[in-house]
C-alpha positions as CSV (number, residue, x, y, z in Angstrom):
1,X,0.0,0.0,0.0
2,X,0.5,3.8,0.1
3,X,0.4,5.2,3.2
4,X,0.5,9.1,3.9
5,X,2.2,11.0,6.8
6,X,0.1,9.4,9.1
7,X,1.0,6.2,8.2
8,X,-2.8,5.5,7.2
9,X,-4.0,3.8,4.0
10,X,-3.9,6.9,1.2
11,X,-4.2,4.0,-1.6
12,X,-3.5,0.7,-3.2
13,X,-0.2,0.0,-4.8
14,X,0.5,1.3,-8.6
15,X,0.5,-2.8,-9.0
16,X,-3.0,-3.5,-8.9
17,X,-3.9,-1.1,-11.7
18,X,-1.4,-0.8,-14.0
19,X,2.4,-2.3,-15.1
20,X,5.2,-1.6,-12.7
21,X,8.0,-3.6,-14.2
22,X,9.1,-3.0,-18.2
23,X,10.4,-5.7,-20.0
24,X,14.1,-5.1,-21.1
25,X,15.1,-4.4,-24.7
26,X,17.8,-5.5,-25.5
27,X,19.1,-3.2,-28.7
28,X,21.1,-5.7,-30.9
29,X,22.1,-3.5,-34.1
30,X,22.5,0.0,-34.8
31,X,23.2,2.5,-38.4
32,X,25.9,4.4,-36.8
33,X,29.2,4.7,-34.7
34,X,28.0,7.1,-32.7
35,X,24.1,5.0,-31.9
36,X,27.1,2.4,-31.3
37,X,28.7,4.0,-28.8
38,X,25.5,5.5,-26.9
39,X,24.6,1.6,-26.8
40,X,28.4,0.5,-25.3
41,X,29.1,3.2,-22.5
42,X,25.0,1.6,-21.9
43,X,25.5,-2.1,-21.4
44,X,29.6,-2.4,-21.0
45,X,30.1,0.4,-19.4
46,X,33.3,1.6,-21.4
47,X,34.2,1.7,-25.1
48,X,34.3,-1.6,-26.1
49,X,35.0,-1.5,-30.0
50,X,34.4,-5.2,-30.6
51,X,30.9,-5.1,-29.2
52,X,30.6,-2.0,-31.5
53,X,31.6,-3.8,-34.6
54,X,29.1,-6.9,-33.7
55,X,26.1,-3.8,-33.4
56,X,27.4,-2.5,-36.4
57,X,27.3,-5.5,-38.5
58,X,31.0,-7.0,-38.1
59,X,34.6,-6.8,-38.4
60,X,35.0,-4.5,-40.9
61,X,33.7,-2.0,-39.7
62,X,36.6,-0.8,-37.3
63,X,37.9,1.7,-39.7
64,X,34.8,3.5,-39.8
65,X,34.3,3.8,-36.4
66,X,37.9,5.2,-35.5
67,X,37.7,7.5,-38.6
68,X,33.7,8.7,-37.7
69,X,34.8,9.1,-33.9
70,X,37.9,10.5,-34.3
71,X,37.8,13.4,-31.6
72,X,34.9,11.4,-29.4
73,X,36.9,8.6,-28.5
74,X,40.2,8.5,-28.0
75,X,42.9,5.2,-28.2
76,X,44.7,5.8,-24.5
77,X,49.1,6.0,-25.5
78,X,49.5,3.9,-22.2
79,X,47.5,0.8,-23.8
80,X,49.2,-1.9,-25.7
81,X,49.9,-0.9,-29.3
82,X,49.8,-4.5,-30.5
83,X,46.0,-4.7,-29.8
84,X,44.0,-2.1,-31.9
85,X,41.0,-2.8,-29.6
86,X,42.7,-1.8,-26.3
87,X,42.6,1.3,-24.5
88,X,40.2,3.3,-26.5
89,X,38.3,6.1,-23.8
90,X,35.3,8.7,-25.1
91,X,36.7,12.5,-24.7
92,X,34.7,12.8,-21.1
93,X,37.2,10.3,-19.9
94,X,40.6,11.2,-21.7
95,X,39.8,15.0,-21.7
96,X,39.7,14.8,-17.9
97,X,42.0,14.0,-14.9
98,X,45.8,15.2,-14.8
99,X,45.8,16.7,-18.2
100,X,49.4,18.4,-18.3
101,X,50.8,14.7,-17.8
102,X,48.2,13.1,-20.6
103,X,49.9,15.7,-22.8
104,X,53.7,15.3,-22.6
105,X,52.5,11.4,-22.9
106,X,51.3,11.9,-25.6
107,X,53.7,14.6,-27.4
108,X,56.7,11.7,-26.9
109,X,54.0,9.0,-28.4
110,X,53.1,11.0,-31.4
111,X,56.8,11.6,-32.4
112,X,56.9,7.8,-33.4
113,X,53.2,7.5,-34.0
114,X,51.2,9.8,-36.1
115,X,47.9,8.5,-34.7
116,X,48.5,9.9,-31.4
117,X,48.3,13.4,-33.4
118,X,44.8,14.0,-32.7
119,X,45.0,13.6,-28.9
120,X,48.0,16.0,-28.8
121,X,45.5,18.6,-30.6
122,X,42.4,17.8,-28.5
123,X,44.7,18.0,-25.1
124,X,46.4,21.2,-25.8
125,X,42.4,22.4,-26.0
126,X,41.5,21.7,-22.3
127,X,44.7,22.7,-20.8
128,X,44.1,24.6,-17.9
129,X,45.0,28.5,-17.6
130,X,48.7,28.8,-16.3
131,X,48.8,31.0,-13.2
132,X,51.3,33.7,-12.5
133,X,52.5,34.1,-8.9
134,X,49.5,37.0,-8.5
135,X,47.1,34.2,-8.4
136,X,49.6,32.0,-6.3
137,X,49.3,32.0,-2.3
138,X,52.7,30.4,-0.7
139,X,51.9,29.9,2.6
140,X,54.5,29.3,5.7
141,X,54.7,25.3,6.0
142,X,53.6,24.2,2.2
143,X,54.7,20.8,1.8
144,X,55.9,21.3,-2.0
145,X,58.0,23.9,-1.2
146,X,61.8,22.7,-1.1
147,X,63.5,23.0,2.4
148,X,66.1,25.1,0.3
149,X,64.0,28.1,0.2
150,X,63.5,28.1,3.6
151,X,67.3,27.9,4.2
152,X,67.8,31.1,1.6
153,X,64.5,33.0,3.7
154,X,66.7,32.4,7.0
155,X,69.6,33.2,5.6
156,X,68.2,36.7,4.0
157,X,65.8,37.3,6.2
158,X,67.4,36.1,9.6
159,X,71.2,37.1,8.9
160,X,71.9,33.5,9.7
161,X,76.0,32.8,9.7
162,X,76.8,32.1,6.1
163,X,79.3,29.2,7.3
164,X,76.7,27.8,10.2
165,X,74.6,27.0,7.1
166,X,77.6,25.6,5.2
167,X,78.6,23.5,8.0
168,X,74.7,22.2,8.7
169,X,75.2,23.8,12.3
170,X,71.7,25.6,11.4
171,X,69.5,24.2,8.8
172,X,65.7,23.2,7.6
173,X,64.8,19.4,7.3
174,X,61.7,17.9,5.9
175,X,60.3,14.3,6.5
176,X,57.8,13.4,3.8
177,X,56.7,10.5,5.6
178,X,55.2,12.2,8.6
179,X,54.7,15.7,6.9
180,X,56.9,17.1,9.9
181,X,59.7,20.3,9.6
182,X,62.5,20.5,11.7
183,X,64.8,23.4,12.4
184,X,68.4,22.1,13.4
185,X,70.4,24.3,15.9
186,X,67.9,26.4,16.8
187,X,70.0,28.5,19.9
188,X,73.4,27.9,17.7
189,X,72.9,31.6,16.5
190,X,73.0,33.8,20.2
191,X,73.3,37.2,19.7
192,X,71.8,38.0,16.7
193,X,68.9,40.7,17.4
194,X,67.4,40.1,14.2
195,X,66.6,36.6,15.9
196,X,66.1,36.8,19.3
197,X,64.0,40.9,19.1
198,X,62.7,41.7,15.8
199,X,61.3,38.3,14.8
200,X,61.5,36.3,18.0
201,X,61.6,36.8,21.8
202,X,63.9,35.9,24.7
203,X,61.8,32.8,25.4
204,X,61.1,32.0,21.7
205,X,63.7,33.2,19.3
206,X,63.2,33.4,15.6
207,X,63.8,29.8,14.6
208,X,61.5,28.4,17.4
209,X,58.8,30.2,15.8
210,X,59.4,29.6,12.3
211,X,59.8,25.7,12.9
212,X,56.1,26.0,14.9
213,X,54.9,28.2,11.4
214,X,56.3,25.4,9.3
215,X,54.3,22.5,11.7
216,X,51.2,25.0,11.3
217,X,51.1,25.5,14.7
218,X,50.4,28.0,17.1
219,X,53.8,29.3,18.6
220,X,53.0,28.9,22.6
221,X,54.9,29.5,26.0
222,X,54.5,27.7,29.1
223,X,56.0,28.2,32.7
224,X,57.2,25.1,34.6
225,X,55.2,25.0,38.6
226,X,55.5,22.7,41.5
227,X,52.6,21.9,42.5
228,X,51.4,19.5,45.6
229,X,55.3,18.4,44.4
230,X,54.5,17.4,41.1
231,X,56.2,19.6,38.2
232,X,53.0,21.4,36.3
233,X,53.1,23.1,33.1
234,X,50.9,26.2,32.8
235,X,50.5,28.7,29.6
236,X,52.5,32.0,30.0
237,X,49.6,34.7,28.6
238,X,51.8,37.3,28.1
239,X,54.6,35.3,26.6
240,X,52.3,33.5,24.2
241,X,50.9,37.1,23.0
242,X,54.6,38.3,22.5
243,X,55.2,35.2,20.7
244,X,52.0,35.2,18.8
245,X,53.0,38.7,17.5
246,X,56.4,37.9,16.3
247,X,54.8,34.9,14.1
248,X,52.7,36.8,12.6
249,X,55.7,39.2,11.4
250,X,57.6,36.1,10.5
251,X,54.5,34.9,8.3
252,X,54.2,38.4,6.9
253,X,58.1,38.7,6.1
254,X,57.8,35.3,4.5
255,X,54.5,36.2,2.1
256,X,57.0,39.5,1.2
257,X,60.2,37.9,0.5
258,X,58.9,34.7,-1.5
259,X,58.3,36.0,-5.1
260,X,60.4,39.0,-4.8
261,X,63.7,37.1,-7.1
262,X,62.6,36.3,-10.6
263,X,64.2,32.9,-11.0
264,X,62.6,31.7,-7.9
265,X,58.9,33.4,-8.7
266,X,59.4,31.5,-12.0
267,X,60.2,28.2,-10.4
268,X,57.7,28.1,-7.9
269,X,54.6,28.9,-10.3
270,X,56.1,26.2,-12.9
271,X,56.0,23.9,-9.6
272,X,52.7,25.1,-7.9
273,X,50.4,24.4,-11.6
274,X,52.3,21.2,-12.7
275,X,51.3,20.2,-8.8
276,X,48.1,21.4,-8.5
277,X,46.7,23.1,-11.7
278,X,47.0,20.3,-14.4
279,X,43.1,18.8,-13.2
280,X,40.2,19.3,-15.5
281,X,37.0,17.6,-13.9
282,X,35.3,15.3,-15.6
283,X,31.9,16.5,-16.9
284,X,29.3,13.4,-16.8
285,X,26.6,12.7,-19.7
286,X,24.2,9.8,-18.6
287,X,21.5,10.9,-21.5
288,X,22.5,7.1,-23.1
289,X,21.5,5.6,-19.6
290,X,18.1,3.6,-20.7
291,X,17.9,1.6,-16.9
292,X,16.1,-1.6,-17.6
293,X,13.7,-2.7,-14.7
294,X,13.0,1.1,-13.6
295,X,9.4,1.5,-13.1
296,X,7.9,3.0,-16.3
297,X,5.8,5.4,-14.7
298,X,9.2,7.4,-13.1
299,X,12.0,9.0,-15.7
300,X,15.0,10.7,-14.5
301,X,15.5,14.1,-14.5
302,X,18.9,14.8,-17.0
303,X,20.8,16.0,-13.7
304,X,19.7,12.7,-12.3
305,X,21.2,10.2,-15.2
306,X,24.5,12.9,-15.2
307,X,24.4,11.8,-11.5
308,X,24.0,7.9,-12.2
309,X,27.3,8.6,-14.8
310,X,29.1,10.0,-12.2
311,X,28.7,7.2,-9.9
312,X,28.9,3.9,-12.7
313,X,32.5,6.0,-14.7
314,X,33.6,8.3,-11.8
315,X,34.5,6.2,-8.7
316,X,34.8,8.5,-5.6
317,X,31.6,10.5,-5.9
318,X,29.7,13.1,-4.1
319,X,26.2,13.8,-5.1
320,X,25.9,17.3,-3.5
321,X,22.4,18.4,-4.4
322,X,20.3,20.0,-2.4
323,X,17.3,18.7,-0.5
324,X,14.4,17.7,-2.7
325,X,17.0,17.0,-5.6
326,X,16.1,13.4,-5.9
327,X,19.4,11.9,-4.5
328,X,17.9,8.8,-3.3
329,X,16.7,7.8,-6.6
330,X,20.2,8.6,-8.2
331,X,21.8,6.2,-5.7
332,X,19.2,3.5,-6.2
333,X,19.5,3.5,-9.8
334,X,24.1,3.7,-9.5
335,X,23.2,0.4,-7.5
336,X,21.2,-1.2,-10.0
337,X,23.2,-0.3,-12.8
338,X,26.3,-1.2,-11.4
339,X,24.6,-4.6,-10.6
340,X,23.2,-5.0,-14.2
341,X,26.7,-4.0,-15.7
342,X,28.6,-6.1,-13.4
343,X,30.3,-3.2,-11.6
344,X,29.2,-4.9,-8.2
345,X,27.8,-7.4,-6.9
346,X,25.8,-6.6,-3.9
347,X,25.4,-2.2,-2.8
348,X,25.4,-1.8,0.7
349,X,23.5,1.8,1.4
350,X,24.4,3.3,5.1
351,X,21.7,5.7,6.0
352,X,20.6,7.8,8.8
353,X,18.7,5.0,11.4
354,X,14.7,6.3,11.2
355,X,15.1,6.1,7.7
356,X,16.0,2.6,7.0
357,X,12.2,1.6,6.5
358,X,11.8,5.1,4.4
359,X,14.7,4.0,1.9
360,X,13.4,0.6,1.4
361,X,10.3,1.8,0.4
362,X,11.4,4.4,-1.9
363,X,13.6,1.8,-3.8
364,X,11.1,-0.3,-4.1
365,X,8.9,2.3,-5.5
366,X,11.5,3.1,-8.6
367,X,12.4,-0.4,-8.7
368,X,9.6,-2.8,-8.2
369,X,11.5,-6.2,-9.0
370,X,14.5,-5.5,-6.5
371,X,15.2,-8.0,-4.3
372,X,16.6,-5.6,-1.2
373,X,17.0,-6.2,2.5
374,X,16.6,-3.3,5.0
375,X,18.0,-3.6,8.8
376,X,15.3,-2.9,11.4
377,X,16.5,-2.7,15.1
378,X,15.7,-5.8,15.8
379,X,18.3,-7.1,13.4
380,X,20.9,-5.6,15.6
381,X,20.2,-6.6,18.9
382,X,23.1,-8.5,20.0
383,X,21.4,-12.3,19.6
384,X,20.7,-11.4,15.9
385,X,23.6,-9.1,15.5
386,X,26.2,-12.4,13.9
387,X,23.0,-13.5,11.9
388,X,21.7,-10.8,10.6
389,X,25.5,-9.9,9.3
390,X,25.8,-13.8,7.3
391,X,22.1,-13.1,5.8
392,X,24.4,-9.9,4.2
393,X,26.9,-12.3,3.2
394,X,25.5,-15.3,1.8
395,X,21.9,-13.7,0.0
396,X,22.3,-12.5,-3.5
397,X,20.7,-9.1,-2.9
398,X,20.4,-6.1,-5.1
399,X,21.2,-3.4,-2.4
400,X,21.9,-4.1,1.5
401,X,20.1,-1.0,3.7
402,X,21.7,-0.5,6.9
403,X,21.5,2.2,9.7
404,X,24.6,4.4,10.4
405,X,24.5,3.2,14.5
406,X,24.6,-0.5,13.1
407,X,27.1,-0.3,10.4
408,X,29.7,0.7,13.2
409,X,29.1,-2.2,14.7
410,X,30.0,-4.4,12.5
411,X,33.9,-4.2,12.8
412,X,37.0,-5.0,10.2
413,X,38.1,-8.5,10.4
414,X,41.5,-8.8,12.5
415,X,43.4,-10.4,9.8
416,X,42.5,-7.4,7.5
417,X,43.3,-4.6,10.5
418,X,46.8,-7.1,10.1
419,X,47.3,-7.0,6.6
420,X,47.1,-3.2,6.4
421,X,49.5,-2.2,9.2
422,X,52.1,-4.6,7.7
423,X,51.9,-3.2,4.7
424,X,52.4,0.4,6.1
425,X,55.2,-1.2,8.1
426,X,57.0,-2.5,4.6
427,X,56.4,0.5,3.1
428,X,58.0,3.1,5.8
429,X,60.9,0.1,6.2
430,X,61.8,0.2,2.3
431,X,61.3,4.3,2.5
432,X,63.8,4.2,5.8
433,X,66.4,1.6,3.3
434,X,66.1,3.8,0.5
435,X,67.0,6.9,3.1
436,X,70.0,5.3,4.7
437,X,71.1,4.7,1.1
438,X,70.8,7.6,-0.4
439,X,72.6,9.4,2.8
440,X,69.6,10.8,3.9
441,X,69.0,13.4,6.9
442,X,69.1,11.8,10.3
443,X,66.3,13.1,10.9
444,X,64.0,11.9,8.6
445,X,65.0,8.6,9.2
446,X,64.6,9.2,12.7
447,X,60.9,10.2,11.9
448,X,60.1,7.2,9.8
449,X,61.1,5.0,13.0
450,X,59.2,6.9,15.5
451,X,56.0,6.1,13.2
452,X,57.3,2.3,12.3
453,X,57.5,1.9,16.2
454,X,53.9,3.6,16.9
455,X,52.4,0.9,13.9
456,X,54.1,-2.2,15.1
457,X,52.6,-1.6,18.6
458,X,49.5,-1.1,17.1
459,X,50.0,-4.4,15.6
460,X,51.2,-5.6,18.9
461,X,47.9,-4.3,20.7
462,X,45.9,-6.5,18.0
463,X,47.6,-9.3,18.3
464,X,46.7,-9.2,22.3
465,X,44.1,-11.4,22.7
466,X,44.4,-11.6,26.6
């Protein structure tokens, strides 16, 4: 039945009186490349030229549809040249992502092949505006920055001793793997007013406080007190303001100084957009979606099939709409699709708790024939809890409709929890090899085995079971 607000009959179902469920078409040939493809990025998901060639009528038909698609669909030069049907993407796809790298790719790959011509022209299209250092913001503590403009900022900026820095006395370090700056001999440079006045103070001199700008953090003083005879640490007010002030003239000394030489504006801007400006989004066309086993009395909105293409094409995807926008029917329909397709086998949709029951019914509505099972509270109780979670397992469901509260409690198997924290721990011990090889900064190494000891008692804790 329908019910209204009041959970009281407001009709019968659309069953009784008319069809809910439309039998699926299946389209089996088509007049043109371009029907072709509609029908391929439809059932396969992708560009898949030998099903093309079959709508199309066979296999000589390739030709035609690289010659009649040239600029639609492009032949990726990562894919393996000995197999003409591999690696062919529509524009949406190869247009999109880390452009400035698709690019130089494919400027070496059309030197030796002239067929990678036309995605050097297409490329060079949708490259994205280069920005000067006007549009740039370097902030104090930018990861990408090297450590040696730090070293030139103290060394202009702070009058550090030319032959401290030569000898390493005084000098930046940077460990990638934590994301943490260090400044080595921080009090190795007394007497200096530059350091210990005008951008520091007598309990926080200027490297102090740049080191705590570089960490982002918030340069603060505190006062050692005995207390009942235990050693307390309590904030110094006036200290902290006095300190506070000097690293904001340290930030603002550091926003003046960084573009002010030419060959380091230039380097920085060629470093900051091949970093983080070479990204074109994606731009998501669903209007070939045709979503067999939808009710026919619902059709999508256009933003709504653009939404179901973002989810089947786009992994990581956020449908910010706002309310009213129809999101639930855009994830209902990703789920079925990515079913029919063979994307996935079985969605699992985590929802706010009082609207498990809600979500059910609404799928249901736009998809009639689903076979979906929704948690109630019941299901969770801690006798059904185990039970309810193999029903999830071992039943061939369309979509799985669980509460947010429940979904927490099911928790990671222990041999997974395992399997990822060894494989952080190989990771940071190769990294830590490939440091001691290279001759790399005692303290970044020291860094990587502060975290290697922090996961392997993690794995230690695990592996507890007293």
């Amino acid at each position: 039945e329908i019910l209204d607000e009041e959970q009281k009959l407001k009709r019968k179902a659309d069953m009784f009186t008319k069809r809910t469920i439309k039998r699926q078409e299946t389209v089996t040939s088509v007049d043109t490349p371009s029907e072709a493809l509609a029908v391929s990025m439809s059932e396969k998901a992708c560009v898949d030229i030998k099903y093309m060639e079959t709508l199309l009528g066979g296999s000589e038909h390739y030709e035609r549809i690289v010659s009649e698609l040239s600029g639609v669909i492009f032949k990726n030069p990562l894919s393996d040249p000995d197999d003409p049907y591999a690696g062919w993407e529509n524009s949406d796809e190869y247009l999109s992502g880390n452009v400035r790298e698709k690019l130089s790719i494919a400027r070496l790959s059309a030197e030796t092949n002239p067929e990678y011509v036309v995605n050097v022209a297409a490329l060079e299209r949708v490259q994205p505006k280069f920005l000067d250092a006007s549009e740039i913001e370097v902030r104090l503590g930018a990861t990408w920055v090297a450590p040696k403009y730090i070293n030139d900022f103290m060394r202009q900026v702070f009058e550090t001793p030319e032959w401290k820095m030569d000898k390493e006395v005084i000098g930046v370090q940077y460990s990638p793997v934590t994301g943490q700056w260090n400044i080595k001999g921080k009090n190795a440079d007394s007497g200096n007013p530059l350091v210990e006045a005008t951008y520091g103070t007598g309990r926080a001199n200027a490297y102090k406080i740049l080191e705590d700008s570089l960490n982002l953090r918030d340069c603060r003083i505190f006062d050692t007190v005995i207390e009942d005879g235990k050693e307390k640490r309590v904030l110094n007010k006036k200290e902290t303001t006095l300190a506070s002030q000097k690293q904001e003239a340290v930030r603002e000394a550091y926003k003046d100084w960084i573009f002010q030489d030419a060959d380091r504006r230039e380097a920085l801007c060629e470093k900051y957009n091949e970093i983080f400006n070479s990204n074109r989004p994606r731009e998501f066309d669903g209007s070939h979606l045709t979503f067999p086993g939808m009710s026919p009395d619902i059709t999508l909105r256009p933003h709504q099939k653009n939404a179901v293409a973002h989810q089947l094409y786009g992994d990581n995807t956020l449908l910010a709409h706002c309310v009213g926008a129809g999101k639930t029917y855009e994830m209902a329909a990703a789920a079925m699709e990515n079913k029919r397709l063979g994307l996935a086998q079985k969605s699992l949709f985590v929802v706010p708790n009082h609207l498990t029951g809600q979500w059910a019914s609404e799928f249901l509505q736009l998809y009639p024939g689903a076979n979906i099972l929704a948690a109630t509270k019941k299901d969770f109780e801690p006798a059904n809890r185990k039970k309810f979670c193999s029903r999830i397992a071992t039943g061939d469901y369309d979509a799985v409709i669980i509460g947010h509260s429940q979904f927490e409690k099911i928790p990671l198997s222990r041999e997974r929890q395992e399997r990822i924290i060894e494989g952080q721990i190989d990771e940071i011990e190769m990294a830590i090899e490939t440091a001691k090889a290279e001759n790399g900064e005692r303290y970044t190494i020291k860094q990587m085995e502060k975290t290697k000891k922090s996961l392997q008692t993690r794995l230690e804790r695990l592996n507890d079971t007293s």
